[in-house]
GUGUDO-591899 format. One record per residue: residue in one letter; x, y, z of N, C-alpha, C in turn. Coordinates in steps of 0.02 Angstrom, whole numbers, always signed. Layout:
% residues N
type, n_X, n_Y, n_Z, ca_X, ca_Y, ca_Z, c_X, c_Y, c_Z
A, X, Y, Z, X, Y, Z, X, Y, Z .
...
This chain:
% residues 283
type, n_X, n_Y, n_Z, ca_X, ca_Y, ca_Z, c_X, c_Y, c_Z
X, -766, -801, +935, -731, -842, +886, -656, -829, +890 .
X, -619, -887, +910, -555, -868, +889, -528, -856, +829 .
X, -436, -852, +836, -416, -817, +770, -412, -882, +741 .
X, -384, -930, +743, -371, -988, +693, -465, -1003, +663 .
X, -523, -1014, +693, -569, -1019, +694, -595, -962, +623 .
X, -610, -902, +637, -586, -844, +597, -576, -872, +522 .
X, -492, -903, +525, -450, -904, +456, -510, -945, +422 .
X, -513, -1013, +462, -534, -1051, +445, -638, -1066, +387 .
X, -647, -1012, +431, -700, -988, +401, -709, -957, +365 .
X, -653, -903, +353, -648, -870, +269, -615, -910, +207 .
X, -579, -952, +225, -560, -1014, +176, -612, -1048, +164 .
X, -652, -1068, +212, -709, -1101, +167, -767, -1069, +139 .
X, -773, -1012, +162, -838, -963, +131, -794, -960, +73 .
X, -738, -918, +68, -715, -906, -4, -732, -976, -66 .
X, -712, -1023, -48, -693, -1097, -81, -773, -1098, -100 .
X, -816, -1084, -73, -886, -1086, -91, -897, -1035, -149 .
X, -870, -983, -137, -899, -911, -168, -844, -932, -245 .
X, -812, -970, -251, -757, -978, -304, -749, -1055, -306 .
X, -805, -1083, -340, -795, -1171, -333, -732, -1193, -355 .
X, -705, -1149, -417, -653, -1165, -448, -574, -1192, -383 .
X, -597, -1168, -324, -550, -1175, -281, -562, -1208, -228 .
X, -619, -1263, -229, -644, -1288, -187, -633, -1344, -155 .
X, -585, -1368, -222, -555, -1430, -219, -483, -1429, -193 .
X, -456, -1349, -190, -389, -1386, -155, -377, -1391, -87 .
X, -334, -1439, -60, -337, -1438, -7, -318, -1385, +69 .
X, -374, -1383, +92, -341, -1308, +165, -264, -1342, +190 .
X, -206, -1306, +188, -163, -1319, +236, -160, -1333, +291 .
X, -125, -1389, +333, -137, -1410, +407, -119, -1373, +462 .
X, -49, -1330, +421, +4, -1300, +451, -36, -1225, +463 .
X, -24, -1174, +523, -59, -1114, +529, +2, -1056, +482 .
X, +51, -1091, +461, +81, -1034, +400, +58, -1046, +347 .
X, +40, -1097, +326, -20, -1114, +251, -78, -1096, +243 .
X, -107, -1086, +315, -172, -1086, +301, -179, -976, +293 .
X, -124, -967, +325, -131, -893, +309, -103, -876, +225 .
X, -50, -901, +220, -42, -895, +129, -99, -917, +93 .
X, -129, -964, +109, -185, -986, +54, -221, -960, +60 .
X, -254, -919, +127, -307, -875, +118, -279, -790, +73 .
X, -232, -779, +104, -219, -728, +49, -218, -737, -1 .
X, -201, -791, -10, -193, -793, -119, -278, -785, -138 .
X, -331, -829, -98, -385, -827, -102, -424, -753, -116 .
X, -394, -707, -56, -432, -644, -53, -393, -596, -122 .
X, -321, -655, -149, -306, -601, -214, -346, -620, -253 .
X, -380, -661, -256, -426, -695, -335, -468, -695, -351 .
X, -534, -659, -277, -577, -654, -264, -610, -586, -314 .
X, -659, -612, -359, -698, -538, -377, -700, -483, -333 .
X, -716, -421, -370, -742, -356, -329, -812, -375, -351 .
X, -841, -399, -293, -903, -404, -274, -915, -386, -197 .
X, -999, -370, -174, -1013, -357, -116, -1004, -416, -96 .
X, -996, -450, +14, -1011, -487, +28, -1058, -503, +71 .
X, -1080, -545, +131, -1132, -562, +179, -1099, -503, +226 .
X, -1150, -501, +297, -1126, -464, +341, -1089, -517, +380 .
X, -1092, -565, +380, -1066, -613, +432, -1023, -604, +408 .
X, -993, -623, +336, -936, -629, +319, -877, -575, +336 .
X, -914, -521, +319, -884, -457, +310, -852, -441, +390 .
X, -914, -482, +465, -878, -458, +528, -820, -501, +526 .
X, -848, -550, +520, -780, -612, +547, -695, -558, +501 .
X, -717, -538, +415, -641, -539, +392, -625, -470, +436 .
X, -667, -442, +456, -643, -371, +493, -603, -384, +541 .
X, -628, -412, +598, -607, -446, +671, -547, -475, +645 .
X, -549, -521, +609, -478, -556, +584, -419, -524, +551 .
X, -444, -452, +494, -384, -436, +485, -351, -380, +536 .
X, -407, -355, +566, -383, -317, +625, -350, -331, +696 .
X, -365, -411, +705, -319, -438, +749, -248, -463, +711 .
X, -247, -465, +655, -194, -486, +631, -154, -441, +632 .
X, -172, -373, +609, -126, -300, +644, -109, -283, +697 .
X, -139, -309, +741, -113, -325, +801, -63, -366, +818 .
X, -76, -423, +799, -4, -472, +808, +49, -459, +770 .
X, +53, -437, +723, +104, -409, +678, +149, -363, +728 .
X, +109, -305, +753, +143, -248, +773, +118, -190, +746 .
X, +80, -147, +766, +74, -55, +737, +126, -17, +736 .
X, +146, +3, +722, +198, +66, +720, +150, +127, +721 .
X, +148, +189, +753, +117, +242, +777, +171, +298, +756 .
X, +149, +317, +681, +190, +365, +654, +197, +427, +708 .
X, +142, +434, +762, +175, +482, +799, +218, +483, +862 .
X, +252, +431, +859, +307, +399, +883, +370, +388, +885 .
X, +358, +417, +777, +411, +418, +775, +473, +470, +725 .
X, +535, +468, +762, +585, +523, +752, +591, +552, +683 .
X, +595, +649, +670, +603, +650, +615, +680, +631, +601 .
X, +711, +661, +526, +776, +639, +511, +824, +734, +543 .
X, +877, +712, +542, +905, +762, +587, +912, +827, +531 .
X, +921, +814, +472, +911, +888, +429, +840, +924, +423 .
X, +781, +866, +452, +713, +912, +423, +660, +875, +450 .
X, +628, +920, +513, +600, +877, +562, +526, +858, +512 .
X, +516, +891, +467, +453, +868, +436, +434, +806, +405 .
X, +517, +761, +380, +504, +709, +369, +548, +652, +411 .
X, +526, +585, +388, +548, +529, +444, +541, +473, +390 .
X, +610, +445, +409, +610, +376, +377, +612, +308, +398 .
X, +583, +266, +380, +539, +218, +427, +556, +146, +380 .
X, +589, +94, +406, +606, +20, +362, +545, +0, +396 .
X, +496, -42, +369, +444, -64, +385, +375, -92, +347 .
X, +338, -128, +372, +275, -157, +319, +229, -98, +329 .
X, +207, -65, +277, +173, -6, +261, +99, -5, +294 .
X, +87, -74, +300, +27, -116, +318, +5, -111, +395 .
X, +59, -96, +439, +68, -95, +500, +86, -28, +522 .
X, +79, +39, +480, +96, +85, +506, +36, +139, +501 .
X, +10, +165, +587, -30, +234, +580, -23, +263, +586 .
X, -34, +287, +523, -43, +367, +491, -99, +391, +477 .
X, -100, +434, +418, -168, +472, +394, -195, +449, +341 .
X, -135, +428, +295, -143, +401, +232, -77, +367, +204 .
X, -82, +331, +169, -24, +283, +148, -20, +269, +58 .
X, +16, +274, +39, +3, +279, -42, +17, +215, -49 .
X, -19, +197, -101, -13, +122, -134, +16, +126, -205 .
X, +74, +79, -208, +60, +92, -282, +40, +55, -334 .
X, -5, +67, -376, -47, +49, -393, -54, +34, -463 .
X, -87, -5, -505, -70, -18, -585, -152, +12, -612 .
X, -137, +19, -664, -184, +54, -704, -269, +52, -712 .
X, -283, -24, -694, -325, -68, -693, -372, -34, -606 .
X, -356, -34, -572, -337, +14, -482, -388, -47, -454 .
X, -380, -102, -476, -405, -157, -418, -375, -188, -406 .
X, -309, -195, -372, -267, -218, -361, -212, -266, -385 .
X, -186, -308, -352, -131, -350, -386, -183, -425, -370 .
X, -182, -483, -438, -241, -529, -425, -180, -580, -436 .
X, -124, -569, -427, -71, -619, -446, -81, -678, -349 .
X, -70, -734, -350, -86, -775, -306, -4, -741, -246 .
X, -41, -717, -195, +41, -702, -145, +87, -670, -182 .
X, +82, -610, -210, +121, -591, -246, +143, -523, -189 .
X, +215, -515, -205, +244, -485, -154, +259, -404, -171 .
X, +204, -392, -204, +192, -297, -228, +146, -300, -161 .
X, +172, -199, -160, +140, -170, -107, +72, -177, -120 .
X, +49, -178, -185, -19, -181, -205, -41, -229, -180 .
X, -24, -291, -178, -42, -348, -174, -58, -338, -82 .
X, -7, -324, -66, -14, -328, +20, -59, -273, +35 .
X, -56, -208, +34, -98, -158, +38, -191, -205, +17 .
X, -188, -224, -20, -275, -255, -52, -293, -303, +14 .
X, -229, -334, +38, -249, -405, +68, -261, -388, +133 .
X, -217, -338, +162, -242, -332, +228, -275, -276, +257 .
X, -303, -244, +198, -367, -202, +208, -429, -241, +207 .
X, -432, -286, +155, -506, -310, +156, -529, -306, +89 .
X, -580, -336, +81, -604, -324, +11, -642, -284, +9 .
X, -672, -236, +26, -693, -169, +31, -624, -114, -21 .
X, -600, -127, -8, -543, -76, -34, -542, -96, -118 .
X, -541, -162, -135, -550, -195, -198, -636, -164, -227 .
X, -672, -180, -177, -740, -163, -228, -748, -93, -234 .
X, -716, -36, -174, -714, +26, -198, -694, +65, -254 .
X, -604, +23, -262, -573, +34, -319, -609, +16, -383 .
X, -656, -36, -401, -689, -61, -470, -752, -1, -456 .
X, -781, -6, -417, -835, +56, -412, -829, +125, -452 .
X, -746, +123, -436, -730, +222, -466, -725, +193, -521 .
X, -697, +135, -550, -671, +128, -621, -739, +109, -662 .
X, -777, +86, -640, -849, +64, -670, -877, +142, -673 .
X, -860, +186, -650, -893, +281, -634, -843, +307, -701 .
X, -810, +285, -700, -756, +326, -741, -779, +299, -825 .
X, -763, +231, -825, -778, +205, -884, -848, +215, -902 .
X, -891, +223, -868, -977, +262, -884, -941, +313, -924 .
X, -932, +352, -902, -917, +431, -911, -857, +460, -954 .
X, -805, +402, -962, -746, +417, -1000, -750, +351, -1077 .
X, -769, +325, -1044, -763, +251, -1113, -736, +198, -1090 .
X, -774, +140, -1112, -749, +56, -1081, -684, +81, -1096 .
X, -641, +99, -1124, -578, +73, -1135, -550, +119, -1066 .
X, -557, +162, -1040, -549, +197, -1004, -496, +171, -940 .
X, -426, +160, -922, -389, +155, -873, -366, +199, -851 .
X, -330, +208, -798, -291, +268, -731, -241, +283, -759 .
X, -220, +329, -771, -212, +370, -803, -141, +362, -761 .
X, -51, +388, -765, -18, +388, -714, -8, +460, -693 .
X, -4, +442, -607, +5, +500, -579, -56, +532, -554 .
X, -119, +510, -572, -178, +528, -549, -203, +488, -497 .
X, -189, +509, -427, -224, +479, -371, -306, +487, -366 .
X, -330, +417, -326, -373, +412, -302, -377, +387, -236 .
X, -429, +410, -195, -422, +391, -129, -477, +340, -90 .
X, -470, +300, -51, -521, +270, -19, -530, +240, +75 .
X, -570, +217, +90, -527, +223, +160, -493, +165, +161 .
X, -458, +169, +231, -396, +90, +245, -454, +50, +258 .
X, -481, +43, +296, -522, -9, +304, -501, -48, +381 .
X, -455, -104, +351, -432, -146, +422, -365, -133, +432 .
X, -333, -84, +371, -285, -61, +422, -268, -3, +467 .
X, -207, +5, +479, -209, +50, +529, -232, +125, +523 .
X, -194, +134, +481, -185, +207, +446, -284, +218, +429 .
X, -294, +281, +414, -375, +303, +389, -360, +302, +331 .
X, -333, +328, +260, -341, +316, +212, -297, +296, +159 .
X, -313, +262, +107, -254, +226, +75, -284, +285, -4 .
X, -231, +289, -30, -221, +338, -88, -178, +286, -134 .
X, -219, +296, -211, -199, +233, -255, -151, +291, -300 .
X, -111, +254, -323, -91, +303, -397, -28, +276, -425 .
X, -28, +265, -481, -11, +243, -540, +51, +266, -537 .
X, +109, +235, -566, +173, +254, -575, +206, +254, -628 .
X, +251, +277, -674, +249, +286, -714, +308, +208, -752 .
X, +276, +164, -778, +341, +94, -799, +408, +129, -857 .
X, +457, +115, -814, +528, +153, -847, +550, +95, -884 .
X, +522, +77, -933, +543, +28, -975, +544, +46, -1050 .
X, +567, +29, -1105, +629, +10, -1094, +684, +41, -1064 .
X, +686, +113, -1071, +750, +140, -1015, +710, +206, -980 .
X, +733, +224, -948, +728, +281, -899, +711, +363, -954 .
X, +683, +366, -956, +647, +430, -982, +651, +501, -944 .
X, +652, +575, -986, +643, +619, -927, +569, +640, -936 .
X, +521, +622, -957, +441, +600, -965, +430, +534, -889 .
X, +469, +504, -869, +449, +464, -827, +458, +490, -754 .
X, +515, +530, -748, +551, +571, -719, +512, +613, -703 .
X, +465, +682, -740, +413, +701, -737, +348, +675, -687 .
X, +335, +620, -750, +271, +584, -708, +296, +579, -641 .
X, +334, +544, -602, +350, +510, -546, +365, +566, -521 .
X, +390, +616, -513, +356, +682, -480, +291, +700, -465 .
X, +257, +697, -513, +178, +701, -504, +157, +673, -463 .
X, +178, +608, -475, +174, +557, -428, +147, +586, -332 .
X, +208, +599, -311, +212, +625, -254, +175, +695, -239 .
X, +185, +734, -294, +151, +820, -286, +62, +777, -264 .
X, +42, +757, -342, -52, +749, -328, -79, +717, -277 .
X, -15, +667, -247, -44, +608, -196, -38, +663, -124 .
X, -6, +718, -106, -12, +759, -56, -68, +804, -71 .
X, -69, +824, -114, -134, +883, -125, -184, +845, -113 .
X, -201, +788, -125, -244, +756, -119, -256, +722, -38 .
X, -210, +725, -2, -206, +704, +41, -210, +780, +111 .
X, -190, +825, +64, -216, +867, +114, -281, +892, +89 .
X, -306, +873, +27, -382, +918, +30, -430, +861, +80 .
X, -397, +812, +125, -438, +762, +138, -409, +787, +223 .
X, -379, +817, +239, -345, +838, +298, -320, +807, +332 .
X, -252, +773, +276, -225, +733, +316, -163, +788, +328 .
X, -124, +736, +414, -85, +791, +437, -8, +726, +421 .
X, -20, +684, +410, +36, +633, +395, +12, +597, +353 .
X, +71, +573, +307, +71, +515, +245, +127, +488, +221 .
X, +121, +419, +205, +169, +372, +210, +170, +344, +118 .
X, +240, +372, +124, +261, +360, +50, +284, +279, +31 .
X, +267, +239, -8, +299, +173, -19, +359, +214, -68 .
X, +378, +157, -91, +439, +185, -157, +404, +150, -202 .
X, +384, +226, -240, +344, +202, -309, +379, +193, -372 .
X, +340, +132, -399, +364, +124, -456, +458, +71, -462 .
X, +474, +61, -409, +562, +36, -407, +556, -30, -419 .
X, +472, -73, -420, +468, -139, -433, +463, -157, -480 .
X, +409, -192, -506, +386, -216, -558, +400, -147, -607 .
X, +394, -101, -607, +365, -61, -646, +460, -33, -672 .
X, +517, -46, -634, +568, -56, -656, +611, +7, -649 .
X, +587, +81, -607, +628, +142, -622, +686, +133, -555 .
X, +724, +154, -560, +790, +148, -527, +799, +175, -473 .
X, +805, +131, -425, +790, +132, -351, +823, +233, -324 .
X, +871, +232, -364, +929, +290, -332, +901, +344, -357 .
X, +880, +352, -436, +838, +408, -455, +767, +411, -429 .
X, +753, +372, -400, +667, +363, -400, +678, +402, -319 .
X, +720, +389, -286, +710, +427, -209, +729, +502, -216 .
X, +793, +506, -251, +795, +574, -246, +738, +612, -280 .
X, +710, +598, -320, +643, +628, -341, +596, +646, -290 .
X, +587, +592, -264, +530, +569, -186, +565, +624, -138 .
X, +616, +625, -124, +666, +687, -75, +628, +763, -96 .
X, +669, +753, -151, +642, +843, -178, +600, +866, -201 .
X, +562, +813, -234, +471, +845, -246, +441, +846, -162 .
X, +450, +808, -109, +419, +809, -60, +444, +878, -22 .
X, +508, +884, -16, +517, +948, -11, +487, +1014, -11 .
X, +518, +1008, -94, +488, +1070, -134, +390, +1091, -116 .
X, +386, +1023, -105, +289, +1004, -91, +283, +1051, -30 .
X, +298, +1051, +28, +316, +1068, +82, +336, +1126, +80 .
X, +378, +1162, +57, +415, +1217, +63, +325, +1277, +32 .
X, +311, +1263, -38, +264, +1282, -44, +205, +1295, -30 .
X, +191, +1251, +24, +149, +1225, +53, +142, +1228, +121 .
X, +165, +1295, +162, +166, +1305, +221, +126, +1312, +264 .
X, +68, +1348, +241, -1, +1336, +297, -29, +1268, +283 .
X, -8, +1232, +259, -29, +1155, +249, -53, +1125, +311 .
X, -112, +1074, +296, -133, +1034, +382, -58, +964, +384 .
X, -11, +947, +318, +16, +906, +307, +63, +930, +352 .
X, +93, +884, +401, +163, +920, +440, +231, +861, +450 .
X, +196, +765, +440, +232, +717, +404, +228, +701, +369 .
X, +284, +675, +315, +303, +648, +265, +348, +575, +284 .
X, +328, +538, +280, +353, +469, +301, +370, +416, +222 .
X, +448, +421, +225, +464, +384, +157, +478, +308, +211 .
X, +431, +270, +177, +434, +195, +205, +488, +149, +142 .
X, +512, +106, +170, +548, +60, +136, +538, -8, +155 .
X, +571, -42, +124, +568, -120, +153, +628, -135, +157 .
X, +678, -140, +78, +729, -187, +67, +785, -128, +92 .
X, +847, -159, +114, +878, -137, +139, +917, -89, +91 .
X, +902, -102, +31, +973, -55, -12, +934, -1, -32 .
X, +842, +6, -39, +822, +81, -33, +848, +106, +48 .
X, +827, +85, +101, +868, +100, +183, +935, +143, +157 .
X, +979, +117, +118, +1031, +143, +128, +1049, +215, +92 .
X, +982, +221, +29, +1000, +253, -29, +958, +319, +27 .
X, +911, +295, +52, +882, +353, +87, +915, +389, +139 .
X, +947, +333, +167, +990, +345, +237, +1056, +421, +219 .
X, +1074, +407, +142, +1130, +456, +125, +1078, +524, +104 .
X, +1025, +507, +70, +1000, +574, +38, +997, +603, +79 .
X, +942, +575, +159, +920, +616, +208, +974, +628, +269 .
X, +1021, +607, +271, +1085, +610, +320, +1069, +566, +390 .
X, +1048, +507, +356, +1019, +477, +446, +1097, +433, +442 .
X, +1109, +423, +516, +1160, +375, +528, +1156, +295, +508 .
X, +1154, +275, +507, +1146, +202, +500, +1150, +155, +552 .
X, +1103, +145, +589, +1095, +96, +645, +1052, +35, +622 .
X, +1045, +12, +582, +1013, -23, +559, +1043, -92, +548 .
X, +1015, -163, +588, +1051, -208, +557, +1006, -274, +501 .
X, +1064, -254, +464, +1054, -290, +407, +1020, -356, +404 .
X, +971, -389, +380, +926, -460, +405, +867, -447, +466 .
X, +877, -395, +505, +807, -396, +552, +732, -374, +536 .
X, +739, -357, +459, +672, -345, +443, +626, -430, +422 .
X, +573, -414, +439, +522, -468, +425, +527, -491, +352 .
X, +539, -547, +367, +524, -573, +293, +490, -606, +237 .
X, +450, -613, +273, +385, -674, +288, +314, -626, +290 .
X, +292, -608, +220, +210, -554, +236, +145, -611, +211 .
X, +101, -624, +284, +72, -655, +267, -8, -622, +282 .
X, -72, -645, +292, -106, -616, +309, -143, -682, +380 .
């Protein structure tokens, strides 16, 4: 089966599995028909699916990582003050590692907003829906055992595997929303942040992990405080942590003005030109 073939067949299994969406029309264009299937796989219950279904979305999102591009975290350069970590402009989605943190909202089944441009959202879409029914699985375990009202708590990771992407495991965890202003309770949390998502990542033996910048989106904490935090708790993580199996720390970015805020904390030069990152995340 080819790849357009592929798309085409999970647009209409989905449109079946969700009549409510049955009626709109598939795009003609092969950049529509990949947005509309993602919005699809955001809207889609955490439910099990067929095996057919399940090979075809495998094959498909795993060739789609392919055409994108992998990045092979062991490839690439640390920063010149501290070979343990490396900073990387890039779709988080496309990079292997060991584990990759997501960040994640309280609810931990992802972002159900249609193409919505959180890591959550992308992290859900091009793993697969496996990663979605895992996440409701722990929360359906938790709420048994803690109380329906029961949500994730921030700062408390959970882990599951990548699935179709590159990396082996994706680690969820909650960030702390700096709203209305910046707190030193948030400040706190978002430390945690980074400390539990490594402990956790090395009781799973990982030897690399790829930091998004948590919390600087939706959730509103300030791009400049939120890294230096990410700097020195990862650090300090590290320093303590010397017989550790952990030996990278990979702070990933996208937009160019975290690039720059990182570029000064960690002393990288700046070779970077401005507009060549992808702009366009589709599945």
């Amino acid at each position: 089966m080819r790849q357009e073939e592929r798309r085409m067949y999970l647009i209409k299994e989905l449109q079946k599995e969700m009549p409510e969406y049955a009626g709109y029309p598939v795009p003609a264009d092969e950049q529509g028909q990949r947005d509309f299937l993602r919005g699809l796989f955001n809207v889609r219950p955490a439910r099990p699916a067929s095996e057919e279904f399940t090979g075809v979305q495998d094959a498909y999102l795993k060739e789609r990582a392919r055409e994108k591009g992998i990045t092979d975290a062991a490839g690439l350069s640390p920063v010149p003050s501290d070979e343990r970590l490396i900073l990387w402009q890039g779709d988080i989605t496309t990079l292997r590692c060991d584990a990759i943190v997501n960040a994640a909202n309280e609810t931990m089944t992802g972002c159900w907003r249609w193409c919505h441009t959180c890591v959550d959202n992308l992290i859900q879409s091009y793993s697969g829906y496996q990663t979605r029914r895992d996440c409701a699985a722990y929360m359906e375990e938790m709420r048994r055992t803690k109380g329906e009202e029961y949500m994730q708590p921030t700062a408390v990771p959970m882990i599951t595997s990548a699935y179709n992407l590159p990396s082996k495991y994706i680690i969820h965890v909650v960030g702390p929303i700096a709203v209305p202003f910046l707190k030193r309770e948030h400040k706190k949390q978002l430390a945690e942040c980074y400390r539990a998502s490594l402990d956790l990542a090395a009781e799973h033996g990982c030897s690399s992990i790829a930091f998004c910048c948590i919390s600087t989106g939706v959730f509103m904490f300030p791009q400049d405080k939120a890294a230096e935090i990410a700097v020195r708790t990862v650090k300090a993580w590290l320093d303590e942590h010397p017989e550790s199996c952990m030996k990278k720390v990979i702070f990933n970015v996208f937009k160019d003005s975290d690039l720059r805020i990182y570029q000064d904390l960690l002393g990288v030069r700046d070779t970077h030109e401005p507009g060549k990152m992808l702009k366009h995340l589709d599945i």
